[in-house]
C-alpha positions in Angstrom: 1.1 -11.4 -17.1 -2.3 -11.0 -15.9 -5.7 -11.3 -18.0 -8.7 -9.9 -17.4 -11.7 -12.3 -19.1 -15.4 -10.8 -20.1 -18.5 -11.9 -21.6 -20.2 -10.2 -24.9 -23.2 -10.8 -26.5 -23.2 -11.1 -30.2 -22.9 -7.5 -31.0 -20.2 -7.4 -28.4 -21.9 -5.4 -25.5 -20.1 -6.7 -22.0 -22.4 -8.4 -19.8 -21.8 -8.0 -16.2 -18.4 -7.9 -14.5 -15.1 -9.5 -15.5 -15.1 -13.1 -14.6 -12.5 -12.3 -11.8 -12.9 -15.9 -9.8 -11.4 -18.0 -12.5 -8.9 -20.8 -11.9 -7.2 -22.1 -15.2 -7.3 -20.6 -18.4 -6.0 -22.6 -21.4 -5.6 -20.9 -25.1 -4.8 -22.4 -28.3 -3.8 -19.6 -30.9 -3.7 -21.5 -34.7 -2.4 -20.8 -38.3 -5.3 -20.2 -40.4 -7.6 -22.1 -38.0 -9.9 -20.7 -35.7 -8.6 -20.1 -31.9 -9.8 -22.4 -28.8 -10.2 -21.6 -25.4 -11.3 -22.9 -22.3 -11.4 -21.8 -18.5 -12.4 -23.0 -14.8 -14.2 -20.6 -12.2 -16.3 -22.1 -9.7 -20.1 -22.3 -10.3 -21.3 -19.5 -8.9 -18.5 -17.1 -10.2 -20.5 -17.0 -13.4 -24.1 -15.7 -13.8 -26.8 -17.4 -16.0 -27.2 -14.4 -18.3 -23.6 -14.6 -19.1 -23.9 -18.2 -20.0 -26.9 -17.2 -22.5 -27.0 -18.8 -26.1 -24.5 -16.6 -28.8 -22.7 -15.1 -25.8 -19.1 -14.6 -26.2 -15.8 -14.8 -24.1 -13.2 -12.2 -24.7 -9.8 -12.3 -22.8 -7.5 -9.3 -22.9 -4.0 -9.7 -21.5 -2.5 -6.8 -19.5 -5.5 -4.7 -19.0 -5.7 -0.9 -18.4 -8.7 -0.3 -16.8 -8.6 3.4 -17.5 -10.0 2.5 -21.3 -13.3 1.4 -21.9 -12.2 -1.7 -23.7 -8.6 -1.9 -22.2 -5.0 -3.8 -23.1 -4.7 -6.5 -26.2 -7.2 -8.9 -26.8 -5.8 -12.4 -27.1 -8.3 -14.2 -28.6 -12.6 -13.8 -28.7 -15.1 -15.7 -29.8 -18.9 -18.0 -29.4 -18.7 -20.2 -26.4 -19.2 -23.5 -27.5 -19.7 -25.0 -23.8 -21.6 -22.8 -21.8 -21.2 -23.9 -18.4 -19.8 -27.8 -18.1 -21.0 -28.2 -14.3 -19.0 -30.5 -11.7 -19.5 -31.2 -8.2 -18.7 -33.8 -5.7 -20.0 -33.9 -2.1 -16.8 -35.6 -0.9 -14.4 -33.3 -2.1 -16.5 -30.0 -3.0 -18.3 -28.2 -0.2 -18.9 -24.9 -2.5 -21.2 -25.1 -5.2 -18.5 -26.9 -7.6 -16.9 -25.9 -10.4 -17.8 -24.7 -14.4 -15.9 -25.6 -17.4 -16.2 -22.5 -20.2 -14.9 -23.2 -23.5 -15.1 -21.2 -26.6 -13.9 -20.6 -30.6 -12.7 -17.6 -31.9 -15.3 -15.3 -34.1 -12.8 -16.9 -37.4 -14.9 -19.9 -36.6 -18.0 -18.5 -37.4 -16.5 -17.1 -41.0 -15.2 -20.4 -41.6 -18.5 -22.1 -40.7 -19.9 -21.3 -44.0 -19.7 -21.5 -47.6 -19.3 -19.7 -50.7 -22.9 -19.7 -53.0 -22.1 -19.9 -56.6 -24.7 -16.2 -56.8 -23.4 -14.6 -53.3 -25.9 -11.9 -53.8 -29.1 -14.4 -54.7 -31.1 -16.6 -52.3 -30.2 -20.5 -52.2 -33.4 -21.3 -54.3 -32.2 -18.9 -56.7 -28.8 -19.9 -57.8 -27.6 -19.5 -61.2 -24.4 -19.7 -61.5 -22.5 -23.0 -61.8 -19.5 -21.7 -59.5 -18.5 -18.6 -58.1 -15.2 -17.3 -60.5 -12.3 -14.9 -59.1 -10.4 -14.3 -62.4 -6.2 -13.2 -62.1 -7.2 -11.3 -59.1 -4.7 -10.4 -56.1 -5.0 -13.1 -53.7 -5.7 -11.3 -50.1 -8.5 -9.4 -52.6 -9.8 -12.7 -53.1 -9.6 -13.4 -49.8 -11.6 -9.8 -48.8 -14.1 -10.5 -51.5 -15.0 -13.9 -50.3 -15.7 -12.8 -46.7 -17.8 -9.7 -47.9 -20.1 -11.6 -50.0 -20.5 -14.8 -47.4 -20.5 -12.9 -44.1 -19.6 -9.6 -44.5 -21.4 -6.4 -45.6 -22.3 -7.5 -48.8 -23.6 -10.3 -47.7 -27.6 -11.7 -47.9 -28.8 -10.2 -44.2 -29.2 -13.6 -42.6 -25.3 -15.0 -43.5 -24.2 -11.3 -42.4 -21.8 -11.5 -38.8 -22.5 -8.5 -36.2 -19.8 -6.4 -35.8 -17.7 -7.6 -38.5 -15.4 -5.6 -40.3 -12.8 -6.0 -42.8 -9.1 -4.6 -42.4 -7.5 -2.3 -44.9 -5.5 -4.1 -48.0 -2.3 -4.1 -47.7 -1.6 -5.1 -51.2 -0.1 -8.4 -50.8 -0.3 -11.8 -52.4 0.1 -13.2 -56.1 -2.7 -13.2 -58.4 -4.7 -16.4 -58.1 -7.5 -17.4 -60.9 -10.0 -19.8 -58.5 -13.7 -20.9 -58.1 -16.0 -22.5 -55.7 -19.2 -23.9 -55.4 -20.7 -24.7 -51.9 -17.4 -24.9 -50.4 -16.9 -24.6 -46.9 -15.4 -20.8 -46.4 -12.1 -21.9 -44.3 -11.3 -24.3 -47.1 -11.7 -21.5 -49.8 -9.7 -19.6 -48.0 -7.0 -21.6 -47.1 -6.6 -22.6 -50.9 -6.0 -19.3 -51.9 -4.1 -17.8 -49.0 -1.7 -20.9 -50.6 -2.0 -20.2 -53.8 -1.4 -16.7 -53.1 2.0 -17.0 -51.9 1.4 -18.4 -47.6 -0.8 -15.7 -46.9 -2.2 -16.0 -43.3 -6.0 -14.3 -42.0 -7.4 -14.2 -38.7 -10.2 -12.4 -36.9 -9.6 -9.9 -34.3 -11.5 -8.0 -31.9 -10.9 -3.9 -32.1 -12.9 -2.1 -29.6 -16.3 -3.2 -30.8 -15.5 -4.6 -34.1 -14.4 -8.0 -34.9 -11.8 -7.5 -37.9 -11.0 -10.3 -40.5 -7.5 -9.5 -41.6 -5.1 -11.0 -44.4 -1.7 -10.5 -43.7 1.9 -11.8 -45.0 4.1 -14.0 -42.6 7.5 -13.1 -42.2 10.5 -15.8 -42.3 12.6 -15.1 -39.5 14.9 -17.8 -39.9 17.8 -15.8 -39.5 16.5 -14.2 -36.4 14.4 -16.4 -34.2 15.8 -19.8 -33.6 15.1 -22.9 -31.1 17.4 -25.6 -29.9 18.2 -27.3 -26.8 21.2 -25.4 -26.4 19.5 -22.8 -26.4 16.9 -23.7 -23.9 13.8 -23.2 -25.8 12.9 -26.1 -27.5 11.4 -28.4 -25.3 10.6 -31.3 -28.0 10.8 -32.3 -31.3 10.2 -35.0 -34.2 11.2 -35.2 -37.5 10.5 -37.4 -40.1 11.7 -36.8 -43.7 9.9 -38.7 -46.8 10.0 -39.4 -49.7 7.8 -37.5 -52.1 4.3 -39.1 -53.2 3.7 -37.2 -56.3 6.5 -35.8 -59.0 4.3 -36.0 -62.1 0.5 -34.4 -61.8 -2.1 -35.2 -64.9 -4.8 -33.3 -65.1 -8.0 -34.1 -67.0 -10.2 -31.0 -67.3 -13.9 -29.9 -68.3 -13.6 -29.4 -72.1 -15.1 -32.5 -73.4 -16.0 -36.5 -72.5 -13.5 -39.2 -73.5 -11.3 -39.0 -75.9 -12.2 -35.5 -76.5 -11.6 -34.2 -73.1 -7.9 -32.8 -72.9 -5.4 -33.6 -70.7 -2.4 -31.6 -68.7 0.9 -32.9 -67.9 2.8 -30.9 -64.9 6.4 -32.4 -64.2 7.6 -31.4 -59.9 11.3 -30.8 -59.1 11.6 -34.0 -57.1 11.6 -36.2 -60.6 14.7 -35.6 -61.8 16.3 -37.3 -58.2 13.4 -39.2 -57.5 11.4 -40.6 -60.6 8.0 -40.6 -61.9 5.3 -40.8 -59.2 1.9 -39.9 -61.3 -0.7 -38.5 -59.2 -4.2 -38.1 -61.6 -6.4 -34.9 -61.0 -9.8 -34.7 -62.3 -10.8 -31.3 -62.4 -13.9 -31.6 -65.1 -15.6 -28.8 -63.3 -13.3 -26.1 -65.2 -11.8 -25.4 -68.8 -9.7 -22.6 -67.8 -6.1 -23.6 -68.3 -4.9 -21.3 -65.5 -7.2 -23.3 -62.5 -5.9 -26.2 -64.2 -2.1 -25.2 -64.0 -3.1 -24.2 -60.8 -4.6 -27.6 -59.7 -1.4 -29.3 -60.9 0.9 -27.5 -58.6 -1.1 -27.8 -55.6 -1.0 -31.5 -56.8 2.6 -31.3 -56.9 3.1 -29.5 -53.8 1.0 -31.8 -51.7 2.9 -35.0 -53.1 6.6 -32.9 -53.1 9.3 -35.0 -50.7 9.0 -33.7 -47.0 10.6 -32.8 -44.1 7.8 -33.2 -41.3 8.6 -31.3 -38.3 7.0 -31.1 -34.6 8.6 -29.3 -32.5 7.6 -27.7 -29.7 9.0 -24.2 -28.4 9.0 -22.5 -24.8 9.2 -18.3 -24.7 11.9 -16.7 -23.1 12.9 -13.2 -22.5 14.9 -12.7 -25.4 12.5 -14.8 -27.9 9.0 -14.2 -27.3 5.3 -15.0 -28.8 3.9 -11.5 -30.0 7.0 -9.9 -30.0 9.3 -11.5 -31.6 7.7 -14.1 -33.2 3.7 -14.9 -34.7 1.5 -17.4 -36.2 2.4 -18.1 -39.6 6.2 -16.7 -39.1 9.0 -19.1 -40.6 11.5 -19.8 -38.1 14.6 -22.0 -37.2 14.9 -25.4 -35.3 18.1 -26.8 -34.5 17.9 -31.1 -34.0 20.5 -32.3 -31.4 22.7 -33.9 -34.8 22.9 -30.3 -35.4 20.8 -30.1 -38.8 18.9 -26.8 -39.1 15.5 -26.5 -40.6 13.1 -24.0 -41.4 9.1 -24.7 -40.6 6.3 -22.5 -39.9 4.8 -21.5 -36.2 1.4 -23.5 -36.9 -0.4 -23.5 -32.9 0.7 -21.4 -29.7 -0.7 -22.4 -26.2 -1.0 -20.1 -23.4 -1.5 -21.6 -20.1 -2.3 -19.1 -17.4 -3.4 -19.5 -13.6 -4.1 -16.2 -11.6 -1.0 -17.0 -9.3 0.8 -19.2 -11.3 1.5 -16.7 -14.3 1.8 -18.0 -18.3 3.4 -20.6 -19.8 3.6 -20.3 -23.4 4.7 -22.8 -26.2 4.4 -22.7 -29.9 4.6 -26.0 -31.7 5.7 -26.2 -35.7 4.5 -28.9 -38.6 4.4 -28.4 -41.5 0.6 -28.6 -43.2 1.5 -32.2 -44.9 2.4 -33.5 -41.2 -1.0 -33.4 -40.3 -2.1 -35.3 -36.7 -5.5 -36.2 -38.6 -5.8 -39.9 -39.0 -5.2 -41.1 -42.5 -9.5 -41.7 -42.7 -10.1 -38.4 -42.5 -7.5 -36.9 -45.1 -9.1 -39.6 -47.5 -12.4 -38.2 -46.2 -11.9 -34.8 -46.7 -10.2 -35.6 -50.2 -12.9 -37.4 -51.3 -15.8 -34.7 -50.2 -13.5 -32.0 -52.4 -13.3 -34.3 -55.2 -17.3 -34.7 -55.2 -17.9 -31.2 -54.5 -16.3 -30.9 -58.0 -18.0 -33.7 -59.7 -21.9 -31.9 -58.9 -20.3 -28.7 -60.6 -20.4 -30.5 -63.9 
């Protein structure tokens, strides 16, 4: 494979040549997360007005230079290191070498968060949460990104360049709301909610394109094993679950007046009563609160925790037969078979060398987080709900 790598400014207008004198290029492709990228070219392969502040890197992978912006683009975004600088007399006699590493646009949609009145200034707001009533989930989705970033957007929040794909009429109906909630975290909860949806951003020509899209399970098509020479690791871990009862207190009233909800999981029956209590005062709408119970539920269901990580071959490939979000098979060497999702893929490329490329499963309980930050972030959610009261 061969890649051709190019620097944008913010409204995605190439700034000088192709960054042909690179030496390593390393990409991490992610599940509802924004991409990563980082590359190596020697210091003066790289001018200063393509290391200017809000530049972008774009890298396309087999180019045709006979169109203007040629071949597929793997992945595009903000560098967030602009020129990491190295050099030793003793082993360097050039002008050393330049670290470049970047996010893709999704970061910047995920970087910020929903306003309770989209439409109205911060010193204006109204509203105690922004509502999406029974409304198709990838809508949601759309709507979301309009209002924050997109075209409807107030002109300061508002992205250059981006656009938003055509609905494809998929995902259930979710009822939701959020109040200063970071965008990625609104959108992962309903892209849950509404069935495993997946969204990315892309670069088209000269538009960067937030897309919703449905993941396909391909267990009975793509599969990885050591037989089969394609799984290169893996580590499994099955639990017990932590929650089979959810209780949910909502927003109706104070003490005893305030109601309560009981949800019930499919592990209790084999595994008994684990209670897991969800204050959700910040809403009275029995449909968010149904709702709040079965992510509750889900979270705290018994698991089969899966790493495993993949290698491409001919016949089984990234991109073609295979994508993020995708359900696929693993085969353990005891011979068990499980189905997990594709979260990361990693492309490794040299200009000689040519790719390697691995995709690594978990599922989104078998988080590598330390168990600080998941009480962390838990924690911020749950006071983000208390200052909607």
């Amino acid at each position: 494979m061969t890649y051709t790598i190019l620097i944008t400014n913010r409204d995605l207008d190439v700034i000088g040549d192709p960054l042909s004198r690179w030496t390593d290029l390393d990409i991490t492709l992610r599940f509802n997360e924004p991409d990563s990228g980082s590359l190596t070219i020697p210091a003066d392969g790289v001018s200063a007005a393509q290391l200017a502040p809000g530049n972008r890197v774009v890298v396309v992978r087999n180019p045709v230079p006979a169109i203007g912006f040629p071949g597929d683009v793997v992945t595009a975004g903000p560098m967030e290191v602009p020129g990491e600088q190295s050099w030793s007399a003793e082993s360097d006699p050039g002008a050393g070498t330049m670290k470049i590493a970047w996010a893709s646009d999704l970061a910047r949609v995920v970087g910020e968060v929903v306003y309770p009145d989209p439409l109205n200034e911060l010193s204006e707001q109204t509203s105690v949460r922004r509502k999406f009533v029974e409304g198709p989930a990838e809508t949601t989705m759309y709507q979301i990104v309009r209002e924050s970033v997109g075209a409807s957007a107030l002109p300061y929040r508002r992205i250059p360049r981006l656009t938003l794909a055509a609905p494809a009429g998929i995902g259930t109906p979710v009822t939701t709301g959020f109040r200063m909630t970071p965008l990625g975290d609104a959108l992962r909860s309903v892209a849950s909610a509404g069935g495993g949806l997946g969204f990315r951003t892309r670069q088209v020509g000269t538009e960067i394109r937030f897309e919703v899209y449905q993941p396909r399970d391909l267990t009975a098509h793509v599969r990885f094993s050591r037989g089969l020479g394609n799984l290169l690791s893996y580590h499994y871990t099955p639990g017990a679950p932590t929650a089979t009862v959810a209780i949910v207190g909502d927003g109706s009233g104070e003490g005893a007046n305030r109601a309560w909800f009981h949800g019930v999981g499919s592990g209790a029956p084999a595994w008994g009563r684990y209670v897991t209590v969800v204050d959700r005062r910040d809403t009275a709408d029995e449909r968010e609160i149904w709702a709040a119970a079965e992510e509750a539920l889900a979270a705290g269901a018994e698991s089969a925790q899966l790493r495993a990580t993949t290698i491409d071959t001919p016949t089984q490939r990234y991109g073609v037969h295979y994508g993020l979000g995708d359900r696929v098979s693993y085969e353990l060497n005891t011979g068990v078979v499980l189905a997990d999702i594709v979260r990361e893929v990693t492309i490794s490329a040299t200009p000689d060398g040519g790719e390697l490329v691995t995709a690594t499963a978990g599922t989104a309980s078998a988080s590598t987080d330390p168990d600080y930050v998941r009480l962390l972030h838990q924690l911020i959610t749950r006071l983000r709900r208390l200052e909607a009261v």
